[in-house]
C-alpha positions in Angstrom: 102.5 102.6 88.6 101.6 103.8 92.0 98.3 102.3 91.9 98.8 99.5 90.5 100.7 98.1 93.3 98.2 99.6 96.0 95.6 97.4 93.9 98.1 94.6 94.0 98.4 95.0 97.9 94.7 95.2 99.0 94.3 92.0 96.4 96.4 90.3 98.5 95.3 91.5 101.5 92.0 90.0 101.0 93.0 87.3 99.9 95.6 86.4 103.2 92.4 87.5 105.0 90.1 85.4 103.0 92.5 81.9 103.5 93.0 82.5 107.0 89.3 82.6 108.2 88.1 79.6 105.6 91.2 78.2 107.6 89.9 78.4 110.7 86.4 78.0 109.8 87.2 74.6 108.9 88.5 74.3 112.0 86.4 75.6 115.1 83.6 77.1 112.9 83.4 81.3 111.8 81.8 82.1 115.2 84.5 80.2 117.4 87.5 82.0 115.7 85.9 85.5 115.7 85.2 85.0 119.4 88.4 84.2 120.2 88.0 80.6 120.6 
């Protein structure tokens, strides 16, 4: 049971990660949001 919410937490995880730089790719382009900008 343990491990199937670990799995269920880094799915997740990724996937926050995933929507938030697409996000703000769209927005200022991949290189402007991991420099800061």
């Amino acid at each position: 049971m343990t491990m199937v919410l670990t799995i269920l937490q880094l799915i997740s995880a990724v996937t926050v990660t995933l929507v938030v730089l697409f996000q703000s790719g769209k927005r200022s382009g991949l290189s402007g949001s991991i420099s800061g900008g």
